[in-house]
ROSE-4610 file (N, C-alpha, C; in Angstrom, 1 decimal, always signed):
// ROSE-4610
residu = [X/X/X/X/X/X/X/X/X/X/X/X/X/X/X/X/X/X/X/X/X/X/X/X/X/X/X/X/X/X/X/X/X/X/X/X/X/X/X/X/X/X/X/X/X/X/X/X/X/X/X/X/X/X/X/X/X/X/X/X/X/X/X/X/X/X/X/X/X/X/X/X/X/X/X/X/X/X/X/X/X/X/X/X/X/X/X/X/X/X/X/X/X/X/X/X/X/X/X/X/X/X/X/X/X/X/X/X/X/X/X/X/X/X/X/X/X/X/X/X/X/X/X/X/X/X/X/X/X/X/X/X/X/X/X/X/X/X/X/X/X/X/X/X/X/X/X/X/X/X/X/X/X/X/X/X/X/X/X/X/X/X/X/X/X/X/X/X/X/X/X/X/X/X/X/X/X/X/X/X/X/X/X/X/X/X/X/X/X/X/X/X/X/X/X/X/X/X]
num = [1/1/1/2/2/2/3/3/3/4/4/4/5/5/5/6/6/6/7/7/7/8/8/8/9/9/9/10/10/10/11/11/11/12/12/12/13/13/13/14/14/14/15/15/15/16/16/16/17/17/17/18/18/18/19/19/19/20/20/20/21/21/21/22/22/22/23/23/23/24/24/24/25/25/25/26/26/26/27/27/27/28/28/28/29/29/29/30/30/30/31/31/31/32/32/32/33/33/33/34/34/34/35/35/35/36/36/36/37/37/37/38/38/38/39/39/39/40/40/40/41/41/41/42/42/42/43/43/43/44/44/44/45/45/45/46/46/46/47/47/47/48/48/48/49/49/49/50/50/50/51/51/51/52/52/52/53/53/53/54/54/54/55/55/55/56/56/56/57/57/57/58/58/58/59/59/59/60/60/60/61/61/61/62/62/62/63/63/63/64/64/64/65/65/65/66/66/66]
x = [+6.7/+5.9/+5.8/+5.3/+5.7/+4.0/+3.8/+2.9/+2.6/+4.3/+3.9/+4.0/+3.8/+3.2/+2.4/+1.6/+0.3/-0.8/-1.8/-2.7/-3.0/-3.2/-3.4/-4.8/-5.5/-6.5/-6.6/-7.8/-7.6/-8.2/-7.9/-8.6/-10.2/-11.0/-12.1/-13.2/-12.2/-12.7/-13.4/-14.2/-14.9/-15.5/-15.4/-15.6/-14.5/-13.2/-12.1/-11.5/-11.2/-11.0/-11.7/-13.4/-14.1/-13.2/-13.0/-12.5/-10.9/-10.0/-9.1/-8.9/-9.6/-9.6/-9.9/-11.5/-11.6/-10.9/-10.1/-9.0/-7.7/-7.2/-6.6/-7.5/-8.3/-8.9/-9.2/-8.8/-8.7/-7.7/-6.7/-5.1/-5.1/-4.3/-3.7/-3.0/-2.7/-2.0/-0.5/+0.3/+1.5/+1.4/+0.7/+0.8/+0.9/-0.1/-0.5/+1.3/+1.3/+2.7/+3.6/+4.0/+4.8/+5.0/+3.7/+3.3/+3.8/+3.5/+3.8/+4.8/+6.1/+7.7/+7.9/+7.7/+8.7/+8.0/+7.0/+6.0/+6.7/+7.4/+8.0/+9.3/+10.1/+11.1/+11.1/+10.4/+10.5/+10.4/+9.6/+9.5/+10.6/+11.2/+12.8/+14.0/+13.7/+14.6/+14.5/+13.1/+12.6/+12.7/+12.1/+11.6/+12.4/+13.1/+13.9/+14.3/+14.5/+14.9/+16.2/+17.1/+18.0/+18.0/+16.9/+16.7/+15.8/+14.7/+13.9/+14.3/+15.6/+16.3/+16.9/+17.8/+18.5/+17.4/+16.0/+15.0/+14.9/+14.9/+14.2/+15.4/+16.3/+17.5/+17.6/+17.6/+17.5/+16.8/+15.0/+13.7/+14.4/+15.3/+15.3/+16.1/+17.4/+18.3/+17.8/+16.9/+16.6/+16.0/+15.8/+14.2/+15.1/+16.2/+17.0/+17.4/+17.3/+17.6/+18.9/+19.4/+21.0/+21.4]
y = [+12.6/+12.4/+13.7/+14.1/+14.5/+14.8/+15.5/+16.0/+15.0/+14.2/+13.3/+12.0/+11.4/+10.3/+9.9/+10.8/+10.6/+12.0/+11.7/+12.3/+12.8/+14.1/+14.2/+14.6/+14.1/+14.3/+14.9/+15.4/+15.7/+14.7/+14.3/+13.0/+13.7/+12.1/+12.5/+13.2/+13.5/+14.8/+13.7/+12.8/+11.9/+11.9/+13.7/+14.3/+14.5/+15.1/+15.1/+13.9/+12.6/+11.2/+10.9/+11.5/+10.6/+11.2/+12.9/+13.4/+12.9/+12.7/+12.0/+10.6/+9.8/+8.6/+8.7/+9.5/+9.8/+10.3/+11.2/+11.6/+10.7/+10.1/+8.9/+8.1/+7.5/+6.5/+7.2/+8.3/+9.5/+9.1/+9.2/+9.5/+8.2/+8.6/+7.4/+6.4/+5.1/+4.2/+4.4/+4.9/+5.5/+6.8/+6.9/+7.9/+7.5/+6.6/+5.6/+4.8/+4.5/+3.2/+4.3/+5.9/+6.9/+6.9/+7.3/+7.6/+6.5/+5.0/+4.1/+4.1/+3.9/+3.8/+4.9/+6.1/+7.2/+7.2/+6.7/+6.0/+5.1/+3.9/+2.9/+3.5/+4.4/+4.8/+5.6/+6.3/+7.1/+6.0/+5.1/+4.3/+3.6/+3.3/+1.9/+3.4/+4.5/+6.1/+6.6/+6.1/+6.8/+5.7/+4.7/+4.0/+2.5/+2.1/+0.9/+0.4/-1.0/-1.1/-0.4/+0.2/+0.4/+1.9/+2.4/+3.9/+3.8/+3.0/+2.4/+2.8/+1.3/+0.9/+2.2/+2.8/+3.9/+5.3/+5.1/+5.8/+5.7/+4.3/+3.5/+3.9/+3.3/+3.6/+5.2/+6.1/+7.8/+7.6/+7.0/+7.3/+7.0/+5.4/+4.6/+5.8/+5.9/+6.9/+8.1/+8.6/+10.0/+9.6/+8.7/+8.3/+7.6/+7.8/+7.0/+8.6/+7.7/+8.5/+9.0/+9.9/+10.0/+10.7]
z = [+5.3/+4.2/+3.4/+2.2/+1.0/+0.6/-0.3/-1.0/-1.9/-2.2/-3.5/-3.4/-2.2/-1.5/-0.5/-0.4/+0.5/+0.8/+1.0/+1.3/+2.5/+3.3/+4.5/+4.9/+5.8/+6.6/+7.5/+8.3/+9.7/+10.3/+11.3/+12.5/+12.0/+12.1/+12.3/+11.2/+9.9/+9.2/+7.7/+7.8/+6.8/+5.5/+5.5/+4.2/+3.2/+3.7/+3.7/+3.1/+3.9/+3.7/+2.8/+2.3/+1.5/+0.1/+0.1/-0.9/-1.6/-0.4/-0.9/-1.0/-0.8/-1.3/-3.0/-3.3/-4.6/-5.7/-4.9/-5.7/-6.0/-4.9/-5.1/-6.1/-6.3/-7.4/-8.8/-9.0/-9.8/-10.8/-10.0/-10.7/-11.4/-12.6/-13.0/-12.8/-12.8/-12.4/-12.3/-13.6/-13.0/-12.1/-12.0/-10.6/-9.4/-9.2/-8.1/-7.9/-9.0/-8.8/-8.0/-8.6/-8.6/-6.8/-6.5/-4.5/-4.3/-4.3/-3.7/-3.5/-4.8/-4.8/-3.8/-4.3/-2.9/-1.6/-1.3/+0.5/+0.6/+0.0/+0.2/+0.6/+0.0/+0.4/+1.3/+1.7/+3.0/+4.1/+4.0/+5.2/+5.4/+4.0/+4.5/+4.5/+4.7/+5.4/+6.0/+6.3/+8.2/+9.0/+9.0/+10.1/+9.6/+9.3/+9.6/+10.7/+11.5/+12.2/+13.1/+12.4/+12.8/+13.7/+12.9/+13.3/+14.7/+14.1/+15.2/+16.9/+16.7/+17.8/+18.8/+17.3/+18.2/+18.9/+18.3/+18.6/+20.4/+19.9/+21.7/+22.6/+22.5/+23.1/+23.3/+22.4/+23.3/+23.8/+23.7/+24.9/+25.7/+25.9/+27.4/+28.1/+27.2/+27.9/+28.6/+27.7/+28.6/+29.5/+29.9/+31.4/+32.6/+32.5/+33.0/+34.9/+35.3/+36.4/+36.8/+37.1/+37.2/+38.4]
């Protein structure tokens, strides 16, 4: 994740969350569209199935007893 698709919080931190949500409803709409498109992209370049899979597959493999 990117500075220019999402907001970070700390667990738990409600002040924080309340501030960036606000700021999110702040920004202008092509802004908003802007985060969404490259969030959207990071997620179908990070986490697609394919990556997924080969994710699980290293876990299985490394637990595997030899």
């Amino acid at each position: 994740m990117t500075k220019d698709t999402d907001y970070i919080v700390a667990p738990k931190d409600v002040i924080a969350l309340k501030l960036a949500i606000e700021s999110f409803m702040q920004c202008q709409n092509n802004v908003r569209e802007q985060m969404r498109v490259l969030a959207w992209q990071c997620v179908e370049q990070y986490f697609n199935a394919q990556i997924q899979a080969r994710r699980l597959s290293h876990l299985i493999e490394g637990t595997r007893i030899k």
